[in-house]
N, C-alpha and C positions, 0 to 999 in steps of 0.2 A: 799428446798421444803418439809422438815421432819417436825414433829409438830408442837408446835404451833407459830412457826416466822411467818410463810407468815398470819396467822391471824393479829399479832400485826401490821408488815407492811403496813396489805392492811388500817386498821381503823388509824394510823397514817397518813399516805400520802392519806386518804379519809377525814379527818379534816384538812388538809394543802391545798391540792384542793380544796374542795367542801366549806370549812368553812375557808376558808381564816386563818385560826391558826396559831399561831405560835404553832410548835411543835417540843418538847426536847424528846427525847427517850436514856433512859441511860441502855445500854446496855454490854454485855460482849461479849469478843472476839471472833468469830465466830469460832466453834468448836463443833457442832454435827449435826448429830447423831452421826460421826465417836470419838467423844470425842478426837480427835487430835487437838489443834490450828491449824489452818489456817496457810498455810507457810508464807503469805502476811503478818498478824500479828504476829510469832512470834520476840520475844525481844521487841516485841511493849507496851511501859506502858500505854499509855493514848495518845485514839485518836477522833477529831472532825470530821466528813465526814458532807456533808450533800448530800441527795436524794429526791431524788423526791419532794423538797421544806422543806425535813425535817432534824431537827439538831438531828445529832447519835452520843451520846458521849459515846465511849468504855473505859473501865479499865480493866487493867489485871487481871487476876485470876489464881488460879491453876488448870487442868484440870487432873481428875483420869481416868485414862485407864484404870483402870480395879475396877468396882463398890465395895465399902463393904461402911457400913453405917460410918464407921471414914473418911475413904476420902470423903465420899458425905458432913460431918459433914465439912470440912476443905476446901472444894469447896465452899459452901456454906458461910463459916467466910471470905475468900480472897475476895470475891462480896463484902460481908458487909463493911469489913476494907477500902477497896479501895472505892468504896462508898462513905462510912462514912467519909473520910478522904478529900477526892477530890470529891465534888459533882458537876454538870454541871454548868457552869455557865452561868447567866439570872436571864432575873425578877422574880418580884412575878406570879408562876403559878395561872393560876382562877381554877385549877382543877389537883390532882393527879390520873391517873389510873394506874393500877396492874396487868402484867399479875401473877398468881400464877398456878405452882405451886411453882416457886422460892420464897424459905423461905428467903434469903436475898432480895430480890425487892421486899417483900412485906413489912419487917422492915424500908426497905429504902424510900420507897413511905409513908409508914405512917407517919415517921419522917419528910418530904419534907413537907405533907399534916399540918401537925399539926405546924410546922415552922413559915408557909405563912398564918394561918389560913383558908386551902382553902380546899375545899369536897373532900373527899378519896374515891375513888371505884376500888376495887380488884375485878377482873375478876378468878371465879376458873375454871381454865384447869385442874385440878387435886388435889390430896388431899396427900400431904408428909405422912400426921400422919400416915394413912389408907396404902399408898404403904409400907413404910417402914416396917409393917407388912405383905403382901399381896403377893409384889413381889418377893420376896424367897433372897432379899439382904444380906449379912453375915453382924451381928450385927441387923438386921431392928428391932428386938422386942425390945432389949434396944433403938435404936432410937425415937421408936414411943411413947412414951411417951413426948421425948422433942421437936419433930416436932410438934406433936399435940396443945404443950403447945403456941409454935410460932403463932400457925397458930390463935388460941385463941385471941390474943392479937391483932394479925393484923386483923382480921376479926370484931371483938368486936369494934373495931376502926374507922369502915367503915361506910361512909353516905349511901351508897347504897352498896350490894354485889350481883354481877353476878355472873350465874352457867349456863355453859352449856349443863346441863341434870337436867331432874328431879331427877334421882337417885343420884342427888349430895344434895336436898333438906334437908333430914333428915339429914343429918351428918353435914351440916353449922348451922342447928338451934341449933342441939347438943353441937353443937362450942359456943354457947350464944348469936347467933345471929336473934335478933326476925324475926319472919315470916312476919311481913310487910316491911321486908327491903332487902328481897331477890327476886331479878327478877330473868324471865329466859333469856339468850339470847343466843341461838343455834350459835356453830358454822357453815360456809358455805361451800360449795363447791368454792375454790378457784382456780381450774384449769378449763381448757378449754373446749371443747369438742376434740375429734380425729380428725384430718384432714387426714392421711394416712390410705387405707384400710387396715383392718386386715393382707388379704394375705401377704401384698407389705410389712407389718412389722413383718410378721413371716418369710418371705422369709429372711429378713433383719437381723435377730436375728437366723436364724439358724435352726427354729421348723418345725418339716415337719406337711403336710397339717393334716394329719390323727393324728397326735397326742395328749393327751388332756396333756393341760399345765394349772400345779395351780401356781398360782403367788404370793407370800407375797413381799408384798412393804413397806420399812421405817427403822423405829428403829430396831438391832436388839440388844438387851437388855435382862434383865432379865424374867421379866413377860410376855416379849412376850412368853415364854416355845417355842422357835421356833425349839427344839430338835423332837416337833412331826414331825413335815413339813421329817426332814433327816429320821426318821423312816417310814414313808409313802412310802418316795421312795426307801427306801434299801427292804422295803418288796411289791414294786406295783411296776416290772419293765417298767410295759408298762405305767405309769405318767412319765411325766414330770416335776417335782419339780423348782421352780426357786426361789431363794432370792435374792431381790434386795435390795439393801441399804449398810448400816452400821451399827457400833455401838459397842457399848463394846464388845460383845458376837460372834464378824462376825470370826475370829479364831476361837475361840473357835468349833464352828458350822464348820467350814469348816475341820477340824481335822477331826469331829466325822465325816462326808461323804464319810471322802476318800475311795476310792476303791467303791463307788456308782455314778455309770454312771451318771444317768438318774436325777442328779441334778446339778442346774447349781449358781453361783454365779455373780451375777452383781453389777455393782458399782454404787451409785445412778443416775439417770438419768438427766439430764437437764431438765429446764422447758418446750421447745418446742417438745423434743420425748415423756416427762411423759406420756403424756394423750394417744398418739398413743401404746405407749407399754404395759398401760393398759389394754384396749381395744383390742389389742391382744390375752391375755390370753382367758382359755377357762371358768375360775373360778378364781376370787381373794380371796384371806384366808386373814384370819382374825385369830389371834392365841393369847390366854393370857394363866397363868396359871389357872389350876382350883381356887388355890385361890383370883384370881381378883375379884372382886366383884362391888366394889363400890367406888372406888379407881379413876377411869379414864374410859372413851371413846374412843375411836383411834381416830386422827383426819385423819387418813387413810379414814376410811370410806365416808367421803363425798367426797372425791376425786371416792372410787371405785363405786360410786353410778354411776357417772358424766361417765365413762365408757363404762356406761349399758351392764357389765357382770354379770354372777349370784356371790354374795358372800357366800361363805362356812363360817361360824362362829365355830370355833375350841375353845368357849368360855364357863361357866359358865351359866346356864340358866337362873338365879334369877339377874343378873348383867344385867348395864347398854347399854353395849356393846349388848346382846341377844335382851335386847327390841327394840334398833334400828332397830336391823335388821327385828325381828319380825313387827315393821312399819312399813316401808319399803315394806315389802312381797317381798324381793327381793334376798331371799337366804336359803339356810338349814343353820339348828343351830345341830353340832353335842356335843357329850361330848368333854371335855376340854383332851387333854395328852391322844389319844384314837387312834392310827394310822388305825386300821381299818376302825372307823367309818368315817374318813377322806378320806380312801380308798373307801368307798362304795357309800358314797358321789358324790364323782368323777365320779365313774361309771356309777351311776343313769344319771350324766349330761350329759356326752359323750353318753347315750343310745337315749337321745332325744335331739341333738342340737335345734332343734324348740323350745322346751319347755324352754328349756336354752336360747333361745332368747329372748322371751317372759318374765322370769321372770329377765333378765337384764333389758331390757327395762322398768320393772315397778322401778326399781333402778333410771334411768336417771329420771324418772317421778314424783320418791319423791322427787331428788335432784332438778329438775326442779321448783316446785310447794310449798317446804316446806325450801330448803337449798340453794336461790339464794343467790348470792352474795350483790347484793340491798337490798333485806330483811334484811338479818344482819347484815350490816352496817347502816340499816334504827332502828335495836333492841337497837343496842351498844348506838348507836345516843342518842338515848331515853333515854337510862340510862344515860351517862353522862347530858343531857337537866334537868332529873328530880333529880337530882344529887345536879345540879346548882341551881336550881328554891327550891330546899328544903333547901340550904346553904345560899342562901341568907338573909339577916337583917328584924325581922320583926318589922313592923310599930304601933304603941301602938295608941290610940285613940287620943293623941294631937298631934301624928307628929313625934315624936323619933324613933330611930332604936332601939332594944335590940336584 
């Protein structure tokens, strides 16, 4: 339920339904946020499932527990090799897509693409070049230079290229890639609404009535900076702090709390409680470092919209992640690595629950009206439609193809 898989899943198995497709998805073994393999797949080298009408062809790879830019470098080559080596087999595709920000599936899609002669379109969830500098990885400045140059190559090679934000605009053109060949197409809100009332799942989880709980849900990683969230509540006793998820950084983070009460760690949710235990909270945070900028989006957020609680942005002002929310009207933006301003935040909200309902509710509103799930698999659609209709053969005045 952590980034961005349940995107790729919902647009594969919505072109095997909805379009009768046949559809190949070459994927690696399932292992994050928490960056552990899957116990299912370990010693597993290569495996066919299929779901929901669609064929999931896994390779092994290596996974690093604990992030620096040489392991993400070598995580990265294991995709490629194994890939490159053993690619799925089937016909000739009418079409390669890409999620990125994997710098091997996006070498490996362009290669697939140019093989078959068939339209390549890389989807950007995020930008390696940009993080490897941004999010505080050991080694990321020597990296980014040669992510960059990746990304270059795969981008530059693309019939059409999808971004899901505008603030991902200026740094794909900078990549070489003209402005007419870049769409937008938003991610959605791909979970539910609540079915359990708040009470019935704070009762459930343990929170008493009176208390206010900020919730961070997902990755926990580097750039999240999720060091602020334990500083908030070692110095706000009366929050309640709560991290759900995983990820490189969840030890890490749980060390630094010890001996503070009034936070709590959870292990990612399943699909059917997510939505209710959002919803529960009294505030969802949102947290990167000051240095994120331009780099990525949470794809948290359409989930916390979906909610309709108020979201705290622990972010960057001039970054992509503030202007959402800033749309939205659905939350305060404080400064980034600021435990105060986090604290004050909070307080403000728990002084007017009303008001805090009110500006949740404009959250479910943009999720509703701006981040359906129809809408953007109605956007995606369109890009691979005009993807196809741009790849195909053109007709010369006697009748020939060139």
């Amino acid at each position: 339920m952590a980034g961005i898989g349940p995107y790729a899943t919902q647009v594969a198995e919505h072109w095997a339904a909805e379009r009768h497709a046949e559809v190949h998805v070459l994927a690696g073994m399932p292992h994050y946020p928490a960056w552990r393999t899957d116990p299912a797949y370990r010693g597993v080298w290569r495996t066919l499932d299929r779901r929901a009408g669609v064929l999931v062809h896994r390779r092994r790879h290596s996974v690093p527990v604990r992030q620096t830019a040489a392991r993400r470098a070598l995580y990265e080559a294991s995709i490629l090799a194994h890939g490159w080596l053993s690619p799925p087999r089937m016909g000739r595709p009418d079409a390669v897509v890409a999620q990125m920000p994997s710098l091997a599936g996006g070498l490996l899609a362009a290669r697939f693409a140019r093989r078959h002669g068939a339209p390549f379109v890389p989807v950007v969830q995020d930008l390696m070049g940009a993080a490897a500098v941004q999010s505080g990885i050991d080694g990321g400045g020597r990296a980014a230079a040669a992510a960059t140059a990746v990304e270059r190559q795969v981008l530059r090679s693309a019939t059409l290229v999808g971004i899901i934000h505008e603030s991902f605009r200026d740094r794909v053109r900078d990549l070489g890639v003209h402005a007419d060949r870049i769409r937008l197409v938003p991610n959605w809100s791909h979970v539910s609404r609540p079915t359990a009332t708040r009470a019935q799942t704070r009762a459930r989880l343990g929170w008493a009535p009176g208390e206010t709980v900020l919730l961070h849900s997902g990755n926990m990683g580097l750039k999240q900076g999720l060091e602020v969230l334990v500083e908030t509540a070692r110095t706000t006793p009366a929050l309640r702090v709560v991290l759900m998820g995983d990820g490189s950084r969840r030890e890490h983070l749980r060390q630094l709390a010890a001996g503070v009460p009034n936070i709590d760690f959870l292990p990612p949710c399943d699909a059917d409680d997510f939505p209710d235990t959002l919803a529960a909270a009294d505030a969802l945070v949102v947290t990167q470092l000051a240095s994120v900028l331009d780099m990525s989006v949470p794809s948290k957020l359409t989930s916390y919209f979906m909610a309709a609680r108020p979201v705290i942005g622990s972010v960057a002002d001039s970054g992509g992640t503030a202007e959402e929310i800033r749309r939205s009207d659905a939350g305060w933006l404080v400064p980034p690595e600021n435990p105060a301003a986090l604290a004050a935040a909070a307080a403000e909200l728990a002084a007017d629950p009303a008001a805090a309902d009110t500006i949740g509710a404009r959250g479910y509103d943009y999720a509703r009206t701006h981040l359906s799930q129809s809408a953007g698999l109605r956007r995606i659609s369109a890009l691979l439609d005009e993807a196809l209709a741009a790849h195909q053969p053109r007709t010369t005045p006697g009748g020939t193809a060139s």
